[in-house]
C-alpha positions in Angstrom: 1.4 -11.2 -20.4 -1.2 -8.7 -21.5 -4.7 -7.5 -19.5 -7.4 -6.0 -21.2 -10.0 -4.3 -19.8 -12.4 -1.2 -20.2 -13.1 1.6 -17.9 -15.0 4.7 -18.0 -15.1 4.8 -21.2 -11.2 3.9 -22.3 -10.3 0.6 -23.6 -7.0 -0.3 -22.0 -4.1 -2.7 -22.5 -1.8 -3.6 -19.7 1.7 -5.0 -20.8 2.2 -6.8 -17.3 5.7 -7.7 -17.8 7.2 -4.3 -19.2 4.7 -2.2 -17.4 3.5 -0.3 -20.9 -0.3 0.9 -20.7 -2.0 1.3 -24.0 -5.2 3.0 -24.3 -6.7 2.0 -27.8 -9.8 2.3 -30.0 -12.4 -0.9 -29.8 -10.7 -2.7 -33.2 -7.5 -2.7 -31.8 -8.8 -3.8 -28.4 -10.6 -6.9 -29.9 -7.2 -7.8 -31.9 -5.0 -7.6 -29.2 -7.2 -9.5 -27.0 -7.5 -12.8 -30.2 -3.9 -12.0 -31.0 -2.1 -14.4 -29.2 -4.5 -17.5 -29.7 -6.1 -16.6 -32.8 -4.6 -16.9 -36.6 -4.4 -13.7 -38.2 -6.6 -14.6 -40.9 -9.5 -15.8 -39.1 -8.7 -12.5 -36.5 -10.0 -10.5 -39.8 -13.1 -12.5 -40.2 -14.0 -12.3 -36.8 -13.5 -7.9 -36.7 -14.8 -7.7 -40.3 -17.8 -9.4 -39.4 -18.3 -7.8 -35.9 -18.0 -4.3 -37.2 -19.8 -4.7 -40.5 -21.9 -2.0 -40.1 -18.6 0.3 -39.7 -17.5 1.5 -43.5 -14.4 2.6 -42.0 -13.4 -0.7 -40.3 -11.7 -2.5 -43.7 -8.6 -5.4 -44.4 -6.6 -2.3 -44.7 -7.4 -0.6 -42.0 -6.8 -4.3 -40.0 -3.8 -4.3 -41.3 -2.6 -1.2 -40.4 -3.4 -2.1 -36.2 -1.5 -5.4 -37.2 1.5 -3.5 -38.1 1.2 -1.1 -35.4 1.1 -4.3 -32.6 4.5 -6.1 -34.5 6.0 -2.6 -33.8 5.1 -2.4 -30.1 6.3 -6.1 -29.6 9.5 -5.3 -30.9 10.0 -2.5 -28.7 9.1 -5.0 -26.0 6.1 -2.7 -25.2 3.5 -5.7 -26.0 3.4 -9.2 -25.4 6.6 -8.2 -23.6 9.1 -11.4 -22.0 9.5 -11.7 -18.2 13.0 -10.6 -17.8 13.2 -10.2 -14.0 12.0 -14.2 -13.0 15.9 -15.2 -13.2 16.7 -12.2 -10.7 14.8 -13.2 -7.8 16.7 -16.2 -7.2 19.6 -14.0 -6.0 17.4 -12.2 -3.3 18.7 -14.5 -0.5 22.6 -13.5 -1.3 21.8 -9.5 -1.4 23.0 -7.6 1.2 21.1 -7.2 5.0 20.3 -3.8 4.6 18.2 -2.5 7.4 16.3 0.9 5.9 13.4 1.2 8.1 11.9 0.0 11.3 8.3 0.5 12.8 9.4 1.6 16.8 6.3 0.0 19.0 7.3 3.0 21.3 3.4 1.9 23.3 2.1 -1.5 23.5 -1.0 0.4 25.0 -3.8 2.5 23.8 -6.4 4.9 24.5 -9.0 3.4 22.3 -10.2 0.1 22.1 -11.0 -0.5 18.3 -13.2 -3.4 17.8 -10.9 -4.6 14.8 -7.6 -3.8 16.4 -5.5 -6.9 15.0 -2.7 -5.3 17.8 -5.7 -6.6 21.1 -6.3 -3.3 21.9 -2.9 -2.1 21.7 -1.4 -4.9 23.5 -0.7 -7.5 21.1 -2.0 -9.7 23.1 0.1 -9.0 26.1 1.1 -6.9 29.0 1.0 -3.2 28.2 4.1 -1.7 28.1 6.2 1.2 26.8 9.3 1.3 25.0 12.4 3.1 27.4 14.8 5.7 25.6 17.4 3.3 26.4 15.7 0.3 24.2 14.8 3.4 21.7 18.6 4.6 21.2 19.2 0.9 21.0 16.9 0.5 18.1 18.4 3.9 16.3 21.8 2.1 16.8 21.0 -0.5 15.3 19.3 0.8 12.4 22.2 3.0 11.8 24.9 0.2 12.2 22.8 -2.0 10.1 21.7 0.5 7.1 25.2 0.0 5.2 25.9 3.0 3.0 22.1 4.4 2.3 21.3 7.8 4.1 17.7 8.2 4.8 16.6 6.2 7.1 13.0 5.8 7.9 11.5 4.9 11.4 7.4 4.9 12.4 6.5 5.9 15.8 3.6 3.1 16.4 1.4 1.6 18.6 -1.2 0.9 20.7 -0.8 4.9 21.0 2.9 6.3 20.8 1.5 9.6 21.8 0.5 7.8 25.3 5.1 7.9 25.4 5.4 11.6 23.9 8.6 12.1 26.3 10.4 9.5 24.6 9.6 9.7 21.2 10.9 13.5 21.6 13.9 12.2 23.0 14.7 9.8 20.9 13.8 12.4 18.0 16.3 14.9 18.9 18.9 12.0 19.7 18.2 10.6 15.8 18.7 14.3 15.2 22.7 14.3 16.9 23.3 10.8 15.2 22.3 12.3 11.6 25.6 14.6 11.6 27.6 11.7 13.0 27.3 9.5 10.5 26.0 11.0 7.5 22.0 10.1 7.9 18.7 11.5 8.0 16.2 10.6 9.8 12.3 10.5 8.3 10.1 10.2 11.4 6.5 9.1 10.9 3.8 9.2 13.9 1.0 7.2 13.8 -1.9 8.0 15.8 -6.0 7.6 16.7 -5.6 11.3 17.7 -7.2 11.6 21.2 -4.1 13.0 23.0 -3.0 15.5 20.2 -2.6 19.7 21.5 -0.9 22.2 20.9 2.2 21.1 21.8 2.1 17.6 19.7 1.6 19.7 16.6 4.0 22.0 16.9 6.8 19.0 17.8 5.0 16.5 14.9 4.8 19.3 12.8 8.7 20.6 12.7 10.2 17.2 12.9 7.9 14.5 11.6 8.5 13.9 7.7 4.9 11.9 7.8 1.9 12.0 10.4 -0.6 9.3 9.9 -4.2 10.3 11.3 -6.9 7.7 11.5 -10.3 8.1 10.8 -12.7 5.8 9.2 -15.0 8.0 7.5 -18.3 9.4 8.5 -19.1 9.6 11.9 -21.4 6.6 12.2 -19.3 4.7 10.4 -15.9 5.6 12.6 -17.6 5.6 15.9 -19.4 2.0 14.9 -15.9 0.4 15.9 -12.8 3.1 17.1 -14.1 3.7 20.4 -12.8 4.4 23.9 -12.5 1.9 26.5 -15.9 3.0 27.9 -17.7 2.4 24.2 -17.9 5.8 23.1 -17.1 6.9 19.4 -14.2 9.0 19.4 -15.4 10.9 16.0 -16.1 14.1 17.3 -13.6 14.1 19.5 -10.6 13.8 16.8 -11.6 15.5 13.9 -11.6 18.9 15.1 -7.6 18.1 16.5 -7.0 16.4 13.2 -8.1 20.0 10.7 -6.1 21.9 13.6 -3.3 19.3 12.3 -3.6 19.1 9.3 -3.7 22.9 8.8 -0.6 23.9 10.5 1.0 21.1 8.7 0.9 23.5 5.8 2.9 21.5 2.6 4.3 18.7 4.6 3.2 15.4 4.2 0.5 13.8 6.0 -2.4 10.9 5.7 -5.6 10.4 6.7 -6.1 6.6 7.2 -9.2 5.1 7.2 -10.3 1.4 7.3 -13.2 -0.4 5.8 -14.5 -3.6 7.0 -18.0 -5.5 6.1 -19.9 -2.9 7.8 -19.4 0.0 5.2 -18.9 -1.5 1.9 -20.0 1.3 0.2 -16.3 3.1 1.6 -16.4 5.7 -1.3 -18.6 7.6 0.2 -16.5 7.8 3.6 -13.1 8.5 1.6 -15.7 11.2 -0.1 -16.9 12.7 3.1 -13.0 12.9 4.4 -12.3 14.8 1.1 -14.9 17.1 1.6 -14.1 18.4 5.1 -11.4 19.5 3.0 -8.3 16.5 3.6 -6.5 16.2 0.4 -4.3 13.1 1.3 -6.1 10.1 1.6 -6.0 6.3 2.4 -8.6 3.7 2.7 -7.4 -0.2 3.9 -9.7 -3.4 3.7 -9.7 -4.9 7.6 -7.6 -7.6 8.3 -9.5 -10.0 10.6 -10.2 -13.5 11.2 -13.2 -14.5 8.9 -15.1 -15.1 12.4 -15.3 -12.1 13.0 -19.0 -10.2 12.1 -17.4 -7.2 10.8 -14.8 -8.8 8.6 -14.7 -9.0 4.6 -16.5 -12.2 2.9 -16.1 -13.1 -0.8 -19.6 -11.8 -1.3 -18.4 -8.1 -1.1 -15.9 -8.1 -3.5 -17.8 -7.3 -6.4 -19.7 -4.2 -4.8 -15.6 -3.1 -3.0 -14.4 -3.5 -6.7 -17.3 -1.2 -8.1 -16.6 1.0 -5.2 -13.1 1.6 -6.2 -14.4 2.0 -9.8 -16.9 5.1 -8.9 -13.9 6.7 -6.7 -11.7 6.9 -9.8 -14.2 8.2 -11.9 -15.1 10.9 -9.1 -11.6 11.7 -8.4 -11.3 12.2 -12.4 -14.5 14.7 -12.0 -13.1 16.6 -8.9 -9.6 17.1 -10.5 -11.2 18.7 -13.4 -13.1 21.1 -11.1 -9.9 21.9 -9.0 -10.8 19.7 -6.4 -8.2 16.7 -6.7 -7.9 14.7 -3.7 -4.9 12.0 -3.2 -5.4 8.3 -2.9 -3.0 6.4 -1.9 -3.7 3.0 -3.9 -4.0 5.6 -6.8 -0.6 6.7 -6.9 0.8 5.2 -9.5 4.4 6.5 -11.6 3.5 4.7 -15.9 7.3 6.5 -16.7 9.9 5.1 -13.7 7.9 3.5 -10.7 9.7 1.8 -8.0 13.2 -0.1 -8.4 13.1 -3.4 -10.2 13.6 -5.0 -6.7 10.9 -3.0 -5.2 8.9 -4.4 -7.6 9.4 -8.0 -7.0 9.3 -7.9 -3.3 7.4 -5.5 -2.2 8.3 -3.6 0.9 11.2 -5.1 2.0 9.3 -7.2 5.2 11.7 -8.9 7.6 14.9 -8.0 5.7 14.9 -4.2 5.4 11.8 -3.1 7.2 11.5 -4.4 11.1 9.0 -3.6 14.1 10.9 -2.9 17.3 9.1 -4.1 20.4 8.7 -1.7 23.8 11.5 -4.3 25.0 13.6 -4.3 21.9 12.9 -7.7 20.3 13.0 -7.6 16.3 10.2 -9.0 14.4 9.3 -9.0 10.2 6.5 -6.2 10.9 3.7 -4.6 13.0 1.6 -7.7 12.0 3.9 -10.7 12.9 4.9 -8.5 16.6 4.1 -11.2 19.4 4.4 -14.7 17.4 6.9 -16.2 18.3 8.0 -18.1 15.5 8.7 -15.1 14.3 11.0 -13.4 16.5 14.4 -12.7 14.7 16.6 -10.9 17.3 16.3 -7.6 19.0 18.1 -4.6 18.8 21.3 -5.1 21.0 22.4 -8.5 19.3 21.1 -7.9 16.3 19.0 -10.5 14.0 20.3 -13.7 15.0 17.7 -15.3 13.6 19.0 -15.5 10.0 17.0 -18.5 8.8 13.5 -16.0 9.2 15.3 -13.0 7.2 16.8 -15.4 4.5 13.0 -16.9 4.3 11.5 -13.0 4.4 14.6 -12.2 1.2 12.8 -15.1 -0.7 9.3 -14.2 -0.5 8.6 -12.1 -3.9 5.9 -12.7 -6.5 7.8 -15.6 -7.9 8.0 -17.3 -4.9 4.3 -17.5 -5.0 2.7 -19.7 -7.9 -0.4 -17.5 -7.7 1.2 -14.7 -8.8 3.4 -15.7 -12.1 0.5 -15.4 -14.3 -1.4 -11.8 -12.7 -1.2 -8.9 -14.6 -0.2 -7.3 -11.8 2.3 -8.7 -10.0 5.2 -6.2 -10.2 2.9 -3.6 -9.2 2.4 -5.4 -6.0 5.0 -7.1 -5.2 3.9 -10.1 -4.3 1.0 -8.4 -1.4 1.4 -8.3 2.0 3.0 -11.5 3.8 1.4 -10.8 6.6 -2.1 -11.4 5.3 -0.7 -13.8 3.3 0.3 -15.8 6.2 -2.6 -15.3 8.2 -4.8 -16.0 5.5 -3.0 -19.3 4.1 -0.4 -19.9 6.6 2.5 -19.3 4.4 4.3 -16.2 3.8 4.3 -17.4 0.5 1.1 -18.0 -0.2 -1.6 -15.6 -1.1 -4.8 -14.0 0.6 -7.4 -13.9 -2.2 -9.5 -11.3 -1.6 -6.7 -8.6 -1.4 -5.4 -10.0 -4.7 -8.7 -9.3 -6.1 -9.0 -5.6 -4.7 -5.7 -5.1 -5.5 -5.9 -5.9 -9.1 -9.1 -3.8 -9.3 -7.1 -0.5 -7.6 -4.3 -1.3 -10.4 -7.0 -1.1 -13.3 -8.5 2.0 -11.7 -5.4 3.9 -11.1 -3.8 2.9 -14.7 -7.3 4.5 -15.9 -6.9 7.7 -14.1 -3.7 8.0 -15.8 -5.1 7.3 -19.2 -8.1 9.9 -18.2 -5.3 12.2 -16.9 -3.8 11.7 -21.1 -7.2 11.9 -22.6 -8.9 15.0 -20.5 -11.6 15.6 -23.7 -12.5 12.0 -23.5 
């Protein structure tokens, strides 16, 4: 399976199956694209005929990208075989490896985002927050359940996990006693809207949290449109200056500033823009995940102007790099020579078999997103998963469980999506929520071209 496409300038050639990226002149673009379902012979008419103006485009010269294409193919680099499709029917039997969980340490917040799929930090229900005894519980578990891998990631999430600060530094410097007990290390993430951050949060996030994700949504009209307080009021001005402080101190450790885009701002470059230019250098922009009812969710409509959005942020990211002003995007970041693990690549991020969200009272669910249906509750942390039929499904679901998916270019770049949206798009974890196939192919063609760009700097 091949995709062709051109961008900014580079004609490029996606071999979907062996993951090889071609970037080749416009003869060979037009052969490879009529190789498959054209004769050779008539190929020559057709590029012969086209580029008849072109003294240096000649039988011999046709020849010559013929022989070069044969070689590629049989270094499986082209027109490459699916060799992974077989694999995937051995998910269910793998091991139950538990790697990472997302600890819902407050199921309450301090902001009441309009597009808050969590109800305003609730998820729906009572507020609560998560004990150090259901916390421990959930490290035990991980660690009992993580067989013989060492790092071990867990997300301090909400509603607002800052709104529980005591026990997310208890249960940090407990994780911290159970690493030398049995041979793990911990990488803490905190997630938060920023309001309660000081002095004191920094110093703690900043010494023992491997990630801190910080949202913002952009420019200030933009953010305070929809991430405001209880009362109404944008929380923009509020934040930022906390999140430089943060960001600052952090120094060379890792941290993200996560936006979100919804209907309202289609024209998002220009928010992940103004982020980089109050000088944030690592970046993430999501698409909203709302009911189509809603006024501020994404339509059809706007996928063409989000795709050429994501098309003027690569070529301004190549522009910025140039000048010493390279920003990181997450979507972007894309490895041509290794990449993730061949099972990585066929189902995602290991949903509901190694990544789980904790609830404040310890019940086990696939992730953040699934946290409060009941359909989909698999355990909690003191008995385990005793659910098994919902992990075995969650081990099956992989792009070729999905029929949608056999036949896109990108499908072991992806995955296979997010079930979640999957789910609540088309009521099926296995089934497939269009319009973040489409942006998703579209950030695939854009980061594959900043890698060519990155090859080809006099371009």
């Amino acid at each position: 399976m091949i995709h062709c496409y051109k961008s900014n300038g580079y004609n490029i050639i996606i071999d979907g199956n062996s993951g090889s990226v071609h970037s080749v002149d416009e003869v060979a673009f037009d052969i490879i694209g009529l190789y498959e379902s054209t004769p050779k012979d008539e190929i020559i008419k057709l590029i012969l005929e086209k580029y008849k103006n072109r003294p240096d485009v000649n039988e011999a010269e046709i020849n010559e990208v013929f022989a070069d294409i044969e070689e590629l193919i049989k270094q499986k680099k082209l027109f490459s075989k699916d060799i992974y499709a077989d694999i995937s029917i051995d998910f269910k039997n793998r091991q139950s490896v538990v790697k990472a969980l997302c600890l819902h340490i407050a199921h309450d917040c301090n902001l009441a985002c309009k597009y808050c799929f969590a109800g305003k930090g609730e998820y729906n229900g009572e507020r609560s927050l998560m004990s150090f005894e259901v916390g421990k519980a959930a490290l035990n578990f991980l660690i009992a359940n993580s067989g013989t891998r060492k790092n071990l990631e867990v997300d301090f999430f909400g509603g607002e996990p800052l709104l529980n600060f005591e026990v997310v530094k208890k249960l940090v410097a407990y994780g911290r006693e159970q690493e030398k007990t049995h041979n793990k290390n911990f990488r803490f993430t905190l997630t938060t809207n920023g309001i309660l951050l000081n002095d004191e949060v920094m110093e703690f996030a900043n010494r023992e949290m491997s990630n801190v994700v910080l949202s913002l949504d952009g420019r200030k009209e933009v953010h305070d449109r929809l991430r405001v307080s209880r009362g109404g009021k944008g929380s923009y001005d509020l934040i930022l200056p906390k999140f430089k402080k943060t960001v600052e101190l952090r120094g060379d450790k890792n941290y993200y500033i996560r936006g979100t885009y919804t209907h309202y701002n289609t024209d998002f470059t220009n928010d992940i823009l103004h982020m980089a230019d109050l000088g944030f250098k690592e970046l993430s922009m999501e698409p909203v995940v709302a009911p189509s009812s809603e006024p501020y969710a994404l339509t059809e409509e706007d996928v063409s102007k989000l795709c050429e959005q994501y098309e003027k942020l690569a070529v301004e990211m190549i522009k910025r790099n140039k000048k010493g002003e390279g920003f990181t995007f997450y979507h972007y970041m894309i490895d041509l020579e290794k990449g993730p693990c061949i099972i990585k690549r066929i189902s995602g991020c290991g949903v509901g078999a190694e990544y789980l969200a904790v609830t404040p009272t310890g019940e086990l669910y696939p992730c953040h997103q699934f946290v409060g249906n009941e359909d989909f509750l698999m355990g909690n942390v003191f008995d385990g998963v005793t659910n098994t039929k919902i992990r075995d499904k969650f081990k099956l679901c992989n792009v070729y469980a999905k029929e949608e998916c056999r036949d896109c270019f990108a499908h072991l770049y992806c995955g296979g999506g997010c079930a979640a949206n999957s789910f609540h798009s088309s009521g099926d974890i296995n089934g497939t929520y269009k319009i973040g196939c489409d942006l998703h192919r579209k950030r695939v063609e854009c980061a594959v071209m900043i890698k060519v760009a990155e090859e080809h700097p006099s371009d």
